[in-house]
C-alpha positions in Angstrom: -5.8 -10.7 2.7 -7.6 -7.1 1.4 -6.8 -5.1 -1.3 -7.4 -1.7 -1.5 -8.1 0.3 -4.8 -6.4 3.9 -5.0 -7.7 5.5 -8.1 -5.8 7.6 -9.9 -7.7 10.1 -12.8 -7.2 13.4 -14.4 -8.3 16.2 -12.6 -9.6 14.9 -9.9 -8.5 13.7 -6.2 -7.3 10.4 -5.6 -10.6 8.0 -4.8 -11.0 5.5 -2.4 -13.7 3.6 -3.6 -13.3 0.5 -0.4 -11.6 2.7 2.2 -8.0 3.2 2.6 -7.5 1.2 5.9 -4.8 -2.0 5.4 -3.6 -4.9 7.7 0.2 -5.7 7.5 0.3 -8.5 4.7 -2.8 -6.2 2.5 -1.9 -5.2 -1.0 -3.3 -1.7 -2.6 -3.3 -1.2 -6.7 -3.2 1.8 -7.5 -5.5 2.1 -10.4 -4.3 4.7 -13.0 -6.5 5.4 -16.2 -7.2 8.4 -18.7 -3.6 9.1 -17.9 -0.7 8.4 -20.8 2.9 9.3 -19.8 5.1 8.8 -16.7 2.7 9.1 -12.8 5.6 9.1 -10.1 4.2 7.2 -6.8 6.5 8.5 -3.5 5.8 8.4 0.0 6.3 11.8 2.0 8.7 9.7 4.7 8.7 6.2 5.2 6.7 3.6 3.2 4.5 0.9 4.1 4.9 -1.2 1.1 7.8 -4.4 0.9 9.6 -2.4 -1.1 10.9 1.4 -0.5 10.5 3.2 -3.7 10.0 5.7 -5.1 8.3 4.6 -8.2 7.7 5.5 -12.0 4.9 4.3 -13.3 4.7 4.5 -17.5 0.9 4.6 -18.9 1.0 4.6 -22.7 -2.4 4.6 -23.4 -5.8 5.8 -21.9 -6.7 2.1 -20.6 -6.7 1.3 -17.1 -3.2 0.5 -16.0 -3.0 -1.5 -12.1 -0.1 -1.1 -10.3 -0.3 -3.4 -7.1 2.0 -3.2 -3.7 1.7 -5.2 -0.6 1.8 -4.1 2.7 5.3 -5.0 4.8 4.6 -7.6 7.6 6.6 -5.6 9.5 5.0 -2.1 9.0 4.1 -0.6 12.4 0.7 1.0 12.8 0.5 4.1 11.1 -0.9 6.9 9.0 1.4 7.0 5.6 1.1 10.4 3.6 2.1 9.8 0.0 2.2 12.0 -3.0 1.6 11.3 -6.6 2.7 13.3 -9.9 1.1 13.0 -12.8 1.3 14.7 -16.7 -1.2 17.0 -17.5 -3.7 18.8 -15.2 -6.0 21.3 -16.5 -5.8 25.7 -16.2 -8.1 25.3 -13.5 -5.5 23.2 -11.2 -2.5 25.4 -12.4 -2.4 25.7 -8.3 -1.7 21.6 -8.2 1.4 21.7 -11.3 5.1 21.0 -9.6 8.1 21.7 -12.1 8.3 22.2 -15.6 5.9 21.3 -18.2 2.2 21.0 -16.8 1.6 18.1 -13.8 -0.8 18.0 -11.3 0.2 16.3 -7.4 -2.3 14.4 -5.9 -1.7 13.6 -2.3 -3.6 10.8 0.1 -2.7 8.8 3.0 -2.9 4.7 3.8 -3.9 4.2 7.2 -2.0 0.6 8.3 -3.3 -1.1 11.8 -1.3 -4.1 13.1 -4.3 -6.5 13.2 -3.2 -9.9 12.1 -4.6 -10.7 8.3 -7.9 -12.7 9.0 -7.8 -16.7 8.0 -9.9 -17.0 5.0 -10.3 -20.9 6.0 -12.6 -19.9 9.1 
């Protein structure tokens, strides 16, 4: 099974630093640092992931923090926006803040295919 890394970081876009292409059965962490306070993890319609959400996720320090999620065996083929809000965001993103108090929304997409897991035995 793969795992993909979404990265998570002030003032910036999320990063994809191995793709963001799963098989059902894949996990993806999403990898949160030089973030302290609550980052809210949603998908825009249906999610991919075993379990629905949405989801809070509490950093409370600047340290990496991994949040990890597997893939639903049963998750058709698909394209899966998703949006994350997180505290803070500079004067320069005021464009990217939602509600009150100063946040910034990130938004990406996980691209699931329906090829079986490959064996790792072979």
């Amino acid at each position: 099974m793969k795992n993909i890394v979404i990265e998570v970081l002030p003032n910036r876009e999320l990063r994809y630093p191995n793709g963001h292409d799963v098989s059902q059965g894949d996990t993806v962490t999403f990898r949160i640092e030089g973030i302290i306070g609550d980052v809210h993890i949603s998908f825009d319609d249906t999610s991919c992931f075993t379990s629905s959400g949405p989801w809070d996720v509490n950093s409370s320090s600047l340290s990496a923090l991994n949040s990890v999620f597997e893939v639903s065996s049963t998750a058709p083929r698909d394209e899966y926006p998703f949006t994350v809000t997180t505290p803070g965001g500079s004067s320069k993103d005021k464009d990217k803040h939602v509600g009150p108090g100063n946040h910034e929304t990130k938004r990406g997409t996980i691209d699931v295919t329906t090829d079986p897991p490959k064996d790792k035995t072979k």
